[in-house]
Z-matrix of the N, CA and C atoms (Angstrom, degrees):
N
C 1 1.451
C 2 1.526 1 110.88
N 3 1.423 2 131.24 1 -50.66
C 4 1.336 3 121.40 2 145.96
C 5 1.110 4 132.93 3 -30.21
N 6 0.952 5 138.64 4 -60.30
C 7 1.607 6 147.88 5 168.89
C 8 1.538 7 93.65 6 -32.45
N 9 1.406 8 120.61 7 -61.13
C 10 1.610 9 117.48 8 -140.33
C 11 2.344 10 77.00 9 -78.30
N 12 1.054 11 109.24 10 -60.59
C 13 1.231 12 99.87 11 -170.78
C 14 1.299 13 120.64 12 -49.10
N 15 1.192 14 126.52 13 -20.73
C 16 1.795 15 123.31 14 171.88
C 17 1.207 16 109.87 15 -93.28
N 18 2.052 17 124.72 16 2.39
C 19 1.131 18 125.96 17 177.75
C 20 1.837 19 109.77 18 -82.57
N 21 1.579 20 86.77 19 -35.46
C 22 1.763 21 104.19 20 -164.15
C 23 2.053 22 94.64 21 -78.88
N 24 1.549 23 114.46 22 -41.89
C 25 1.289 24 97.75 23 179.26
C 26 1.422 25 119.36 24 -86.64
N 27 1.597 26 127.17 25 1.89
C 28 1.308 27 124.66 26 153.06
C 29 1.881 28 105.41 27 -67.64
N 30 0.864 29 104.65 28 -44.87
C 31 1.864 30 109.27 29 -169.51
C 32 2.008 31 95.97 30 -56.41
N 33 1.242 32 100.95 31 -51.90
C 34 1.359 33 107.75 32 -177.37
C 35 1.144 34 101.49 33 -56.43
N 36 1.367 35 128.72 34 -73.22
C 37 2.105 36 112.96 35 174.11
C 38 0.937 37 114.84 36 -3.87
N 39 1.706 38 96.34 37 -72.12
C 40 1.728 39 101.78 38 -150.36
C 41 2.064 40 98.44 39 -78.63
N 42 0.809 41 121.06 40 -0.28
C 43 1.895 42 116.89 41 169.44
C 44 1.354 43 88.44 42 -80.30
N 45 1.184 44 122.76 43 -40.82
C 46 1.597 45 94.24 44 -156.59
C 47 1.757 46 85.22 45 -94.29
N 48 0.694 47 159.64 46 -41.64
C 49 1.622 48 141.72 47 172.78
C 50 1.429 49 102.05 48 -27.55
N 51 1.428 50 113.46 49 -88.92
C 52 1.513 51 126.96 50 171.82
C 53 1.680 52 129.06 51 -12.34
N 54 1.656 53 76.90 52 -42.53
C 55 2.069 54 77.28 53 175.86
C 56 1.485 55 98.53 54 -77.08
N 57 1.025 56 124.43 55 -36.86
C 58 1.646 57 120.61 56 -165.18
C 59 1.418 58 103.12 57 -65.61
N 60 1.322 59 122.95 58 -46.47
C 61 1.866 60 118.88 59 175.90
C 62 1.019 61 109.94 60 -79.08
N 63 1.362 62 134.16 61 25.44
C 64 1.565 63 138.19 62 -176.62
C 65 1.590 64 115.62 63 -85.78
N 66 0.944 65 99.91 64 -2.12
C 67 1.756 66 118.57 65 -158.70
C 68 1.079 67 100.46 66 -70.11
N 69 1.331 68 136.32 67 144.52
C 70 1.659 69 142.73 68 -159.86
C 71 1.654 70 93.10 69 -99.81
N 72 1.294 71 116.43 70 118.93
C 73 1.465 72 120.76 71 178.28
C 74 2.194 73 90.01 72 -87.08
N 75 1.020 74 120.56 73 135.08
C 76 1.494 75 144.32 74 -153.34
C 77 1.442 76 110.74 75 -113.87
N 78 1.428 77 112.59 76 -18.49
C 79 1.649 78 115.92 77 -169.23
C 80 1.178 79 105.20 78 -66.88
N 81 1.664 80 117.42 79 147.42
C 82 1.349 81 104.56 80 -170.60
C 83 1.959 82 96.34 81 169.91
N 84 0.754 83 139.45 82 -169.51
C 85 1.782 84 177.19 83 64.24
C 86 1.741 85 108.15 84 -4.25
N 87 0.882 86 93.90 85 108.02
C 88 1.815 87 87.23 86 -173.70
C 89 1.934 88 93.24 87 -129.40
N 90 1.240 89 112.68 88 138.94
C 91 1.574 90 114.31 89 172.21
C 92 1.842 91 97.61 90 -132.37
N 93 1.097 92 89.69 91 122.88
C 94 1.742 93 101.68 92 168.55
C 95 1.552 94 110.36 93 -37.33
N 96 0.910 95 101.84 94 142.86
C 97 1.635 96 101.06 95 156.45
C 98 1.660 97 117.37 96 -126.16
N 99 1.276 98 114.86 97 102.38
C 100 1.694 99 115.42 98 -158.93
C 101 1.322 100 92.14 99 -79.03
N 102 1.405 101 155.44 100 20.22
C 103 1.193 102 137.47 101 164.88
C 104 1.701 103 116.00 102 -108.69
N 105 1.165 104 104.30 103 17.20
C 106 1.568 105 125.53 104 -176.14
C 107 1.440 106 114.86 105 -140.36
N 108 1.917 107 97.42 106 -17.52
C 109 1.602 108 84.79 107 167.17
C 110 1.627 109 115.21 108 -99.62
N 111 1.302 110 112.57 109 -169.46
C 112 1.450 111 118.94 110 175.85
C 113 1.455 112 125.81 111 -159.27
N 114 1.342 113 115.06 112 99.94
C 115 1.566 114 120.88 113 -162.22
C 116 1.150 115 110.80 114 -105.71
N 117 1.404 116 130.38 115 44.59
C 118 1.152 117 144.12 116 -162.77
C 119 1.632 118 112.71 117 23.72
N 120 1.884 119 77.60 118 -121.98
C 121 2.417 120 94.86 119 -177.26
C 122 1.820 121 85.65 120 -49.07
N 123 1.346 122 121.10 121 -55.04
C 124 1.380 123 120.42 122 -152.46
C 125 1.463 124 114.41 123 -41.56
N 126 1.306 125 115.13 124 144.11
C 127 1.628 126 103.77 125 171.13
C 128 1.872 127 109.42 126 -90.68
N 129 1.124 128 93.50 127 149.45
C 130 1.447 129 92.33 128 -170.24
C 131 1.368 130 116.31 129 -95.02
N 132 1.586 131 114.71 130 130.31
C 133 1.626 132 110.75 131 -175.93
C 134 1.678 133 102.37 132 -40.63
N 135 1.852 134 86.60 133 169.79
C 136 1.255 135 107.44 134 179.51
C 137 1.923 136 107.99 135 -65.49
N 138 0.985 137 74.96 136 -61.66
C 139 1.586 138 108.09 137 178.76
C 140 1.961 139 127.33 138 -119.00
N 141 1.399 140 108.91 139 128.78
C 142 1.506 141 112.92 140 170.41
C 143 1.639 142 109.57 141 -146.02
N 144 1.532 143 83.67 142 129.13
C 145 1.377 144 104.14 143 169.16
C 146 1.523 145 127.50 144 -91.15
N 147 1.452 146 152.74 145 146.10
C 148 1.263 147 112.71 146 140.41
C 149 1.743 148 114.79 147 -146.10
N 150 1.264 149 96.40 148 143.82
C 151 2.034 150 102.26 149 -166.48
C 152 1.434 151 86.64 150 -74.45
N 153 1.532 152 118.32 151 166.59
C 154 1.008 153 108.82 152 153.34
C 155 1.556 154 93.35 153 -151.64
N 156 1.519 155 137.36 154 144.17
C 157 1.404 156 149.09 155 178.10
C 158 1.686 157 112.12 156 -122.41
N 159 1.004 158 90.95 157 95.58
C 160 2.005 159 107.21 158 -157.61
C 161 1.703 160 97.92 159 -93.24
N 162 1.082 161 136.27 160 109.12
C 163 1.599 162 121.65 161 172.96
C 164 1.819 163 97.57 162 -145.18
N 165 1.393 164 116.66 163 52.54
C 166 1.357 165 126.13 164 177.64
C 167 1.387 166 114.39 165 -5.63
N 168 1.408 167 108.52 166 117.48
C 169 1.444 168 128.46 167 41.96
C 170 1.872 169 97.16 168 -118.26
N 171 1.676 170 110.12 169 12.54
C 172 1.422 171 106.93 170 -176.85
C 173 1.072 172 107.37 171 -94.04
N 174 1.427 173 135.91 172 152.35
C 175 1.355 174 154.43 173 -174.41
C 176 1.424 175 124.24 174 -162.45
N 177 1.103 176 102.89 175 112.91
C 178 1.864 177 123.91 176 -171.24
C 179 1.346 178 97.75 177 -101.64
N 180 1.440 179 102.61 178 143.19
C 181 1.611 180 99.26 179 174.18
C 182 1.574 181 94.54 180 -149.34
N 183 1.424 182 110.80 181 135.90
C 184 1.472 183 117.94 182 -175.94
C 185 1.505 184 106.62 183 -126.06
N 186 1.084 185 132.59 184 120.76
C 187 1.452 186 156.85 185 -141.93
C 188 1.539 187 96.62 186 -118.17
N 189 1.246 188 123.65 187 126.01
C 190 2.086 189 123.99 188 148.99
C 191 1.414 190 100.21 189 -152.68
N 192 1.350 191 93.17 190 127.66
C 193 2.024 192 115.69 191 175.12
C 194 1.382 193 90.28 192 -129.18
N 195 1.748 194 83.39 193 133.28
C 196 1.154 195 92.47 194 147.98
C 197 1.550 196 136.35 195 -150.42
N 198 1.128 197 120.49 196 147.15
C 199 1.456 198 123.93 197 -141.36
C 200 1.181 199 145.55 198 59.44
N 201 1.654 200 83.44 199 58.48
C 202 1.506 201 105.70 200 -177.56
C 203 1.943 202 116.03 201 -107.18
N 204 1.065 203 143.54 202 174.65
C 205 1.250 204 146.46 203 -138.65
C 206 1.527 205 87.08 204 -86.94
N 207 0.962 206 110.85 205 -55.07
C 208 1.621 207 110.40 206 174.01
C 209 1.915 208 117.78 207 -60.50
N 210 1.195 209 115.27 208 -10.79
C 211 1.368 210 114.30 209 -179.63
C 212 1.860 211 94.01 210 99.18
N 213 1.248 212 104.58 211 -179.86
C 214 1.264 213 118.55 212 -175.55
C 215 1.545 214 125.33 213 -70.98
N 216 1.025 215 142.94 214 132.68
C 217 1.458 216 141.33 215 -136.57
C 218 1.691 217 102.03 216 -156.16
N 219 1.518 218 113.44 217 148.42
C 220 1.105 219 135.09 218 -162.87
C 221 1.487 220 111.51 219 -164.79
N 222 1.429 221 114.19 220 96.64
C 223 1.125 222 131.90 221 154.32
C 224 1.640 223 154.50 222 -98.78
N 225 1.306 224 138.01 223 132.95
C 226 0.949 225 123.98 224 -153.45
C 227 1.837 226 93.42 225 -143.75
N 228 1.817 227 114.75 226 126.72
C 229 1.387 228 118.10 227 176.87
C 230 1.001 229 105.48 228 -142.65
N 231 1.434 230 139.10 229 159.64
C 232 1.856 231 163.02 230 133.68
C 233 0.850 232 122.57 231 -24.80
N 234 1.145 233 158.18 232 -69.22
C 235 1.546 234 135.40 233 -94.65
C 236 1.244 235 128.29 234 -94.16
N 237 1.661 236 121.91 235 177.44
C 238 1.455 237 120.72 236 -154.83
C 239 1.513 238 84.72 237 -106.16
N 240 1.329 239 102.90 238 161.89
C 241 1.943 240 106.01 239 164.85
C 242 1.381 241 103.36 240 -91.45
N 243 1.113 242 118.87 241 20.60
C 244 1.705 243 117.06 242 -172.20
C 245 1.623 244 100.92 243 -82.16
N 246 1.341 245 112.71 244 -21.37
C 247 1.722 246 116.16 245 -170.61
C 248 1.799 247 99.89 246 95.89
N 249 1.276 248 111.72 247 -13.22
C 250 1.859 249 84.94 248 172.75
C 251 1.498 250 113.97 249 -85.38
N 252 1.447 251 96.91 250 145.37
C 253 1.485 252 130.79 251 -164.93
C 254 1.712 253 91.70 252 -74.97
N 255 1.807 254 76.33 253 142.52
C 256 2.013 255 98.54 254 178.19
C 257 1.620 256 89.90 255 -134.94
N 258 1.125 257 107.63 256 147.60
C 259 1.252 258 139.84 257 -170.97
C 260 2.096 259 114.35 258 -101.61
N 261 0.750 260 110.24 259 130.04
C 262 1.759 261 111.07 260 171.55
C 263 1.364 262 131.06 261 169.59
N 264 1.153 263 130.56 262 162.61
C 265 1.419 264 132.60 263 -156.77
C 266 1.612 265 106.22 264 -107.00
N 267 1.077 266 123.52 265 136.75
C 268 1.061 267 148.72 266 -156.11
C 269 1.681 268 129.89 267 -136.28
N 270 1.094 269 140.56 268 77.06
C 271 1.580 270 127.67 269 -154.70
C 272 1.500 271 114.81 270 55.30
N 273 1.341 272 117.49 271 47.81
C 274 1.537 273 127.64 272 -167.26
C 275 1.668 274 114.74 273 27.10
N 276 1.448 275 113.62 274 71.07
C 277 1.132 276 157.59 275 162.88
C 278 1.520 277 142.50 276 -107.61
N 279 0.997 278 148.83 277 120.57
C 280 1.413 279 130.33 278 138.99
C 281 1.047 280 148.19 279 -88.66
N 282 1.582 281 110.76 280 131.56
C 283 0.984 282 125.76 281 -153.22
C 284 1.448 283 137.63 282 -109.02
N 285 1.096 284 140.72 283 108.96
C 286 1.831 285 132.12 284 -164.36
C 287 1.119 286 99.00 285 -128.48
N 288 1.868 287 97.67 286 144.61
C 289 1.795 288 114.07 287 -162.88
C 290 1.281 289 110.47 288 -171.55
N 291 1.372 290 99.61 289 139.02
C 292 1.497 291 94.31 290 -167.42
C 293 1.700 292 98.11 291 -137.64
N 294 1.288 293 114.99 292 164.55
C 295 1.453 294 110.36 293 175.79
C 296 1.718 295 124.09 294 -140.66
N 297 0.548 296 137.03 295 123.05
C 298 1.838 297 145.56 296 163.10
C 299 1.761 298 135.64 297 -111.54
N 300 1.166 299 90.02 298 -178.78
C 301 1.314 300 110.15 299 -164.86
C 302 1.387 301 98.00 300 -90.58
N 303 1.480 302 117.66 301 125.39
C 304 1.931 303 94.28 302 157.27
C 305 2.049 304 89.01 303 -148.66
N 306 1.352 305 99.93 304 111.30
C 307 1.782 306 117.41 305 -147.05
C 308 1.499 307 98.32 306 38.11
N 309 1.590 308 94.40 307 -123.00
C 310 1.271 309 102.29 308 -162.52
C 311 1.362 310 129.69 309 -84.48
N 312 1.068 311 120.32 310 10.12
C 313 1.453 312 157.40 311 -176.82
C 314 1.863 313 125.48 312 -70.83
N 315 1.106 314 127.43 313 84.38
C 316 1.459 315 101.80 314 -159.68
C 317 2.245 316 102.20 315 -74.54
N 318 1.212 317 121.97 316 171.99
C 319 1.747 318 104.39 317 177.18
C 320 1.348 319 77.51 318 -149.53
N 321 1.307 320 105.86 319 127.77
C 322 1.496 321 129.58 320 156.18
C 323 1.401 322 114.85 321 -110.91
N 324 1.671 323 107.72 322 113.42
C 325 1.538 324 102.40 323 -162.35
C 326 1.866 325 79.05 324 -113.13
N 327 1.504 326 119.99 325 151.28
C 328 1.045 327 146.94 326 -140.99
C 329 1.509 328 107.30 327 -135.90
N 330 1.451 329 151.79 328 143.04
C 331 1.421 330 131.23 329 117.82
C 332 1.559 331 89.19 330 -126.48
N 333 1.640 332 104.94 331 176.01
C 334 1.234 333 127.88 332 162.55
C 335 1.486 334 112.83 333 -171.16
N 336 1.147 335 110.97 334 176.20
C 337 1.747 336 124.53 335 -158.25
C 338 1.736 337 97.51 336 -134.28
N 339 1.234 338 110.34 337 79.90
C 340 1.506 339 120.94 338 142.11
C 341 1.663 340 132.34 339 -55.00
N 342 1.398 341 123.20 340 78.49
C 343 1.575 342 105.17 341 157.17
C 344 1.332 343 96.16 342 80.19
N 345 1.848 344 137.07 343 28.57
C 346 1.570 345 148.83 344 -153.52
C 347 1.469 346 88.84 345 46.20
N 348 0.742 347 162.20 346 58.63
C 349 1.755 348 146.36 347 141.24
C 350 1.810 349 106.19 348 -104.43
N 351 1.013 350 118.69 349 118.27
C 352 1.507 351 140.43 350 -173.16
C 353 1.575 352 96.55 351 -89.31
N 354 1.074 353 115.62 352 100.72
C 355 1.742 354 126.91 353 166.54
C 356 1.268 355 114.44 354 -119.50
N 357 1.362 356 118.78 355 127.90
C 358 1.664 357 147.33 356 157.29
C 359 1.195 358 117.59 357 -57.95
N 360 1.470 359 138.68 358 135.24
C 361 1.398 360 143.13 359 172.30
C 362 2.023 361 104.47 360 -118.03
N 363 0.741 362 114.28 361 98.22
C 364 1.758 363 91.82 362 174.25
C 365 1.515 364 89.03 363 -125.23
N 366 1.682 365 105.65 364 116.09
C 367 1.303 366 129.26 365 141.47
C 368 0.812 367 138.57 366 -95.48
N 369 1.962 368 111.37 367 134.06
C 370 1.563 369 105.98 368 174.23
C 371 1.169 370 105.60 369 -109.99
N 372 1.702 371 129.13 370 123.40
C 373 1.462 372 114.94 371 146.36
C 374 1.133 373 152.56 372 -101.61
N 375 1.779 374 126.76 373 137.76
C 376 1.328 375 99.43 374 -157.17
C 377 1.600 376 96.14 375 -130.08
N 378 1.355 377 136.19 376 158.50
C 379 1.535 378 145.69 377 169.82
C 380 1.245 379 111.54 378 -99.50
N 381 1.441 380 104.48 379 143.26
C 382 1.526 381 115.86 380 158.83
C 383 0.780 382 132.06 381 -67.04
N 384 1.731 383 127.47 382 153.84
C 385 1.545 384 137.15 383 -154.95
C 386 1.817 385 102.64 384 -64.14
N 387 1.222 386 99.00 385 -22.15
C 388 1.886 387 112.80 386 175.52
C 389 1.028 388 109.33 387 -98.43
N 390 1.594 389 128.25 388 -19.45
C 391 1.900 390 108.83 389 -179.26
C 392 1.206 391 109.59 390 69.30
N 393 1.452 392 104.66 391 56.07
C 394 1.506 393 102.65 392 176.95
C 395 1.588 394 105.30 393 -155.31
N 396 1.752 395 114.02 394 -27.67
C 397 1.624 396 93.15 395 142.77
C 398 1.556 397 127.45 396 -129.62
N 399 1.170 398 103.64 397 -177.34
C 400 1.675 399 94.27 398 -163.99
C 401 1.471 400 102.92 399 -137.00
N 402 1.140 401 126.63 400 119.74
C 403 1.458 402 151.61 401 175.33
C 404 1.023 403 138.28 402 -82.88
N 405 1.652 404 127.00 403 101.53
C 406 1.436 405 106.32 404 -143.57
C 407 1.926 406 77.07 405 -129.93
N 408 1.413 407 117.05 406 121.61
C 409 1.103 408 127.56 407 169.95
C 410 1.344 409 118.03 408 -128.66
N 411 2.172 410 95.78 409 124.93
C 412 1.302 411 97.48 410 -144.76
C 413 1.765 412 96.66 411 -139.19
N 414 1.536 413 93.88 412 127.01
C 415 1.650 414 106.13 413 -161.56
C 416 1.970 415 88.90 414 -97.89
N 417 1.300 416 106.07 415 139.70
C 418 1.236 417 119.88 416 -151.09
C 419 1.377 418 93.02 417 -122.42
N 420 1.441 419 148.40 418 112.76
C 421 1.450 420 147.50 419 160.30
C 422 1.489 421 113.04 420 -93.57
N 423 1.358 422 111.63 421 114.19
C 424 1.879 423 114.80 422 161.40
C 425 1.221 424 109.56 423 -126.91
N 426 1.512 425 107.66 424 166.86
C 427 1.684 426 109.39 425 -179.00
C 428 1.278 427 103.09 426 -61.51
N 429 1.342 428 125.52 427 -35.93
C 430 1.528 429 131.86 428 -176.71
C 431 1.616 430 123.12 429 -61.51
N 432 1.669 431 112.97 430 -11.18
C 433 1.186 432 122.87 431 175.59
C 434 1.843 433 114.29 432 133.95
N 435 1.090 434 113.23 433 168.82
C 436 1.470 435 115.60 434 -177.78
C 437 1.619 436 116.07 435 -83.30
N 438 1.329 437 132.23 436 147.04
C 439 1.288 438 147.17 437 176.71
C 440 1.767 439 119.24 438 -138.06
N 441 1.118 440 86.57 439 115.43
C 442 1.699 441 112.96 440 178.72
C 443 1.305 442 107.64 441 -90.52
N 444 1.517 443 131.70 442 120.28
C 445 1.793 444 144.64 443 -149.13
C 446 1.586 445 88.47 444 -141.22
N 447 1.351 446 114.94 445 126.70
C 448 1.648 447 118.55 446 145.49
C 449 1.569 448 119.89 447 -134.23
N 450 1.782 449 101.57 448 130.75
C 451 1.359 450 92.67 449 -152.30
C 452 1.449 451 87.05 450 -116.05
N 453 1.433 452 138.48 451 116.86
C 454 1.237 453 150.08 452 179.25
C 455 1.709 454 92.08 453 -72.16
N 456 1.660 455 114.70 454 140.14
C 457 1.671 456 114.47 455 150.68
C 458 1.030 457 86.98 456 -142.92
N 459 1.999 458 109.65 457 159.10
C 460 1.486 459 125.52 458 171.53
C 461 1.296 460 87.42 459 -113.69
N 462 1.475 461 100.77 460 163.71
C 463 1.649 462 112.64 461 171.89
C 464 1.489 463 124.78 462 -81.28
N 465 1.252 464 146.60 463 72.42
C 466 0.761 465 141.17 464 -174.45
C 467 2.132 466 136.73 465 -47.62
């Protein structure tokens, strides 16, 4: 009966190790796919790209739309999955964002100050069981009302 109980709390270790390296590494070539995404009222760029260079807890993310309401756009940000906040400008904006872990889930929670207008970003992203697309669903807060965003990418 010992045996089996130091069998089940060795097994238990190693699950809980396992869940912790379970984390979807994200780096990649990613191309939108606008027939899987859905940006509601918004019109949806022509085109979106996005790099991503994943080596936990660092995460680069490089952004290009194009033909979007604002004209064509190119972005490039940091952040740690630790949840500390990075700071940066954005469509002559400022911008604060932070990102984490919640399981397998990455959440990039967002605000910024448009023109005095106070807007919310909360993203969730999540990968496929193959790592090949990546799902970035993104709840949108304005004084003007709430917006629900899903942005399909395949891995290219």
């Amino acid at each position: 009966m010992k045996k089996i109980c130091i069998a089940i709390l060795a097994l238990a270790a190693l699950a809980s190790f396992a869940t912790a390296d379970d984390k979807p590494n994200f780096s990649g070539d990613w191309k939108m796919n606008a027939a899987k995404s859905d940006f509601g009222p918004v019109p949806a760029p022509t085109s979106y790209t996005r790099k991503i260079t994943h080596a936990d807890p660092s995460l680069t993310v490089e952004d290009t739309q194009t033909g979007t309401a604002l004209g064509d756009q190119h972005d490039t940000r940091t952040y740690t999955t630790d949840g500390k906040e990075i700071s940066y400008q954005a469509n002559g904006a400022d911008v604060k964002s932070a990102a984490s872990w919640d399981g397998g889930n990455l959440l990039i929670n967002t605000k910024a100050s448009i023109q005095g207008m106070d807007i919310s970003i909360k993203d969730t992203w999540t990968l496929s069981e193959d790592g090949k697309v990546l799902t970035d669903s993104a709840s949108v807060g304005t004084p003007q009302g709430d917006l629900v965003l899903k942005l399909v990418f395949e891995k290219q």
